[in-house]
N, C-alpha and C positions, 0 to 999 in steps of 0.2 A: 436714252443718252449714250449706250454704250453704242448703240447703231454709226452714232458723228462721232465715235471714235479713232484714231488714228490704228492702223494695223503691222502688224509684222508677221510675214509668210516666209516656208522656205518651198523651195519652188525648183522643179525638173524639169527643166528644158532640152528638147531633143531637137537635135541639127539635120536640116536634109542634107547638107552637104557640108563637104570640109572648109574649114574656118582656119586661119592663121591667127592663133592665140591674140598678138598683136590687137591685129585687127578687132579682135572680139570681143577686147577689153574696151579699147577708143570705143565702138558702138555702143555698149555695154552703158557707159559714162556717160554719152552722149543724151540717155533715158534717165537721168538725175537732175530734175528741179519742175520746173512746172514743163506738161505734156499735155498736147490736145488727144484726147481718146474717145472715139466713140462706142458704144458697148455694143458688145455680140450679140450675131439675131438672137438667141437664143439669152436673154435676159430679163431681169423682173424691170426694168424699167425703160421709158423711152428710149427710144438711139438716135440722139440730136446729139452733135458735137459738144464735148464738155474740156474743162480743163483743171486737170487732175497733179498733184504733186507729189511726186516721186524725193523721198528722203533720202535714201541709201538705196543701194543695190551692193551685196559684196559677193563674191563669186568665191565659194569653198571648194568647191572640185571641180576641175575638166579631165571627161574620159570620154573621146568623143564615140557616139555623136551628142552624150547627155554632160550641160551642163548644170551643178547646185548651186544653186542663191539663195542668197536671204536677201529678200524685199521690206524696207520698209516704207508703207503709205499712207495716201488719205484715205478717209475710208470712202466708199466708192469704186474705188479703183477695181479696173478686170484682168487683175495678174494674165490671164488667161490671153485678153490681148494684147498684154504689153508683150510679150513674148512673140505674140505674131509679129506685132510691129518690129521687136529686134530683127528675129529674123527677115521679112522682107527688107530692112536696112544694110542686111548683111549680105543683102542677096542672094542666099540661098535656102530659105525659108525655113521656119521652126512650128513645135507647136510645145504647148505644155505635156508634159508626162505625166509629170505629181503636183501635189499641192497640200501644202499644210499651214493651218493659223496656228503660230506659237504665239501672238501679242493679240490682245484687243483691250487699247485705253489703258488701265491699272493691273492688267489680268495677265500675267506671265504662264509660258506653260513650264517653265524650269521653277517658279518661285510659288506661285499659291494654287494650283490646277491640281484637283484631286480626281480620283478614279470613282466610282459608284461603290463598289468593294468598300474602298477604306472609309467612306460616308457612313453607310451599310456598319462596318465596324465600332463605328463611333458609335451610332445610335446604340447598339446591343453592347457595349458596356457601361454605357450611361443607364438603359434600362435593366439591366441584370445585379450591374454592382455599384450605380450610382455615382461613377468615375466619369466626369465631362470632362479631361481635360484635353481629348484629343476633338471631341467636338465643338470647343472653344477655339479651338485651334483650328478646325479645319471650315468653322462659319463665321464667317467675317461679316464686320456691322454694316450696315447699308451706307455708313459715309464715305467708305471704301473706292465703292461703286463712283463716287462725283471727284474724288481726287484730285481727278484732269482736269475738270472744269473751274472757270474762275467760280470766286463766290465772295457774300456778302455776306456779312455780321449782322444782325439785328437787336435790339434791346431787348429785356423777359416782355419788356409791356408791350412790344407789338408782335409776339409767338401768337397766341391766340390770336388774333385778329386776323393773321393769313393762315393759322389751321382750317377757319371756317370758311377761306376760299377768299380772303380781300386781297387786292395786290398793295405792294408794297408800296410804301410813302418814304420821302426824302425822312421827316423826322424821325426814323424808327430806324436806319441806318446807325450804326457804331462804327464801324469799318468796311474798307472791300478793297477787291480785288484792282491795282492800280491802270488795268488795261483792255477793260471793260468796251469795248464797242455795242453802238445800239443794232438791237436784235438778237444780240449774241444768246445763246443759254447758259444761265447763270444758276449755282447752289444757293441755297439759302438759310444761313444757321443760325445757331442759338450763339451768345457767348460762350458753353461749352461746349460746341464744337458738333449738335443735335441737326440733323438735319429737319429744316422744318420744310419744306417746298423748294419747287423745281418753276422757274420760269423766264422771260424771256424780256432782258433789259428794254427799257424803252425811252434810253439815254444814256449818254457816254460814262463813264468814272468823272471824266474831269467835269460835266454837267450837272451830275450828282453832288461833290461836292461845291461847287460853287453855287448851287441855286439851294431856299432855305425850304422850298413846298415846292409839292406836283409828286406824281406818279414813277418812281422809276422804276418798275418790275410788275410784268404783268405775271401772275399766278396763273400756272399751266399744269401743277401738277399738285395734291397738298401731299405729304407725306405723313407730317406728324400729327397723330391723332387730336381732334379738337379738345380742349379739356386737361390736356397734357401741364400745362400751364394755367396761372390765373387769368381769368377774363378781366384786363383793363380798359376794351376799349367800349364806350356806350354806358362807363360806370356813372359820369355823373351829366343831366341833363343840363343842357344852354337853358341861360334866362331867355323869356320871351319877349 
């Protein structure tokens, strides 16, 4: 899930030749909203023409011939050629220098991104003087992780039922997410807020609630262990 993340890079771009500020910026802007991009030979995936969205670009320093950005994207996206493409538009052609991810989805590297050290740190005062409180702090609960994603509320009585892998039914819905499109990837919780599964709507929000039965979430992923909850579905048998 974190992969269909959105991203934030800061990114060094080196100029073959001289640029008029001006100018640099208009082209700059011009790489802000959706872009067809096809990806370098050198990549994990096909190189068929895609179309990728460009959220921001802001430009922190020019010292030519290197300029600093912060990009942020879809994921997907090949920092790497958006830079070629600038510079070919600039006409005088660029390449990437540097590259760093500060963002992916909920994951900040100013706000909750720790070092192995102070992990490291945490464990060995938790095991020596039995002080968690920086390893409270520094591991965070796996609902974290789906933040970004929409998500749906389910009742206690149908948790067990997709722990053991069923998908979701319209009556086991309490609430969701108002702008649910089908196919989307969707959370899936408890009333308190529990991640119980990870899967893959198979109807709109507005579908959802207007229909009283049928299927709307296919179970793709189960999270929360079976058992967790009481077993209500299968408790009492149909007359024959």
């Amino acid at each position: 899930m974190l992969m269909l993340a959105n991203k934030d890079y800061v990114a060094v771009m080196q100029l073959h030749g001289e640029v008029d500020l001006e100018r640099l910026m208009d082209v700059i802007n011009e790489f802000v909203g959706d872009i067809y991009q096809k990806p370098p030979v050198r990549s994990s995936v096909k190189r068929v023409l895609r179309v990728k969205k460009i959220y921001d670009i802001e430009v922190l320093e020019v010292k030519h011939p290197h300029v600093l950005m912060r990009i942020s994207c879809e994921h997907g996206t090949y920092v790497r050629k958006l830079i070629h493409d600038i510079g070919e538009v600039l006409g005088v052609g660029a390449h990437m220098r540097e590259l760093r991810r500060i963002k992916t989805g909920p994951f900040r590297e100013d706000e909750n991104l720790i070092t192995m050290h102070r992990l490291s740190e945490a464990i060995h005062l938790y095991k020596e003087l039995k002080d968690e409180t920086l390893l409270m702090k520094y591991i965070m609960p796996v609902e974290f992780v789906i933040s970004h994603m929409p998500k749906i509320t389910i009742s206690d009585g149908a948790v067990d039922a997709l722990a053991h892998g069923a998908d979701l039914a319209i009556p086991g819905i309490v609430k969701l997410h108002d702008k649910i499109m089908k196919d989307d990837k969707v959370a899936v919780l408890t009333l308190k807020g529990e991640l119980v599964a990870l899967g893959r709507a198979l109807m709109t929000s507005e579908e959802m609630v207007e229909n009283e039965r049928g299927y709307a979430v296919k179970n793709v992923r189960v999270i929360m262990k079976d058992g967790t909850y009481p077993r209500m579905w299968g408790k009492y048998k149909k007359d024959v």
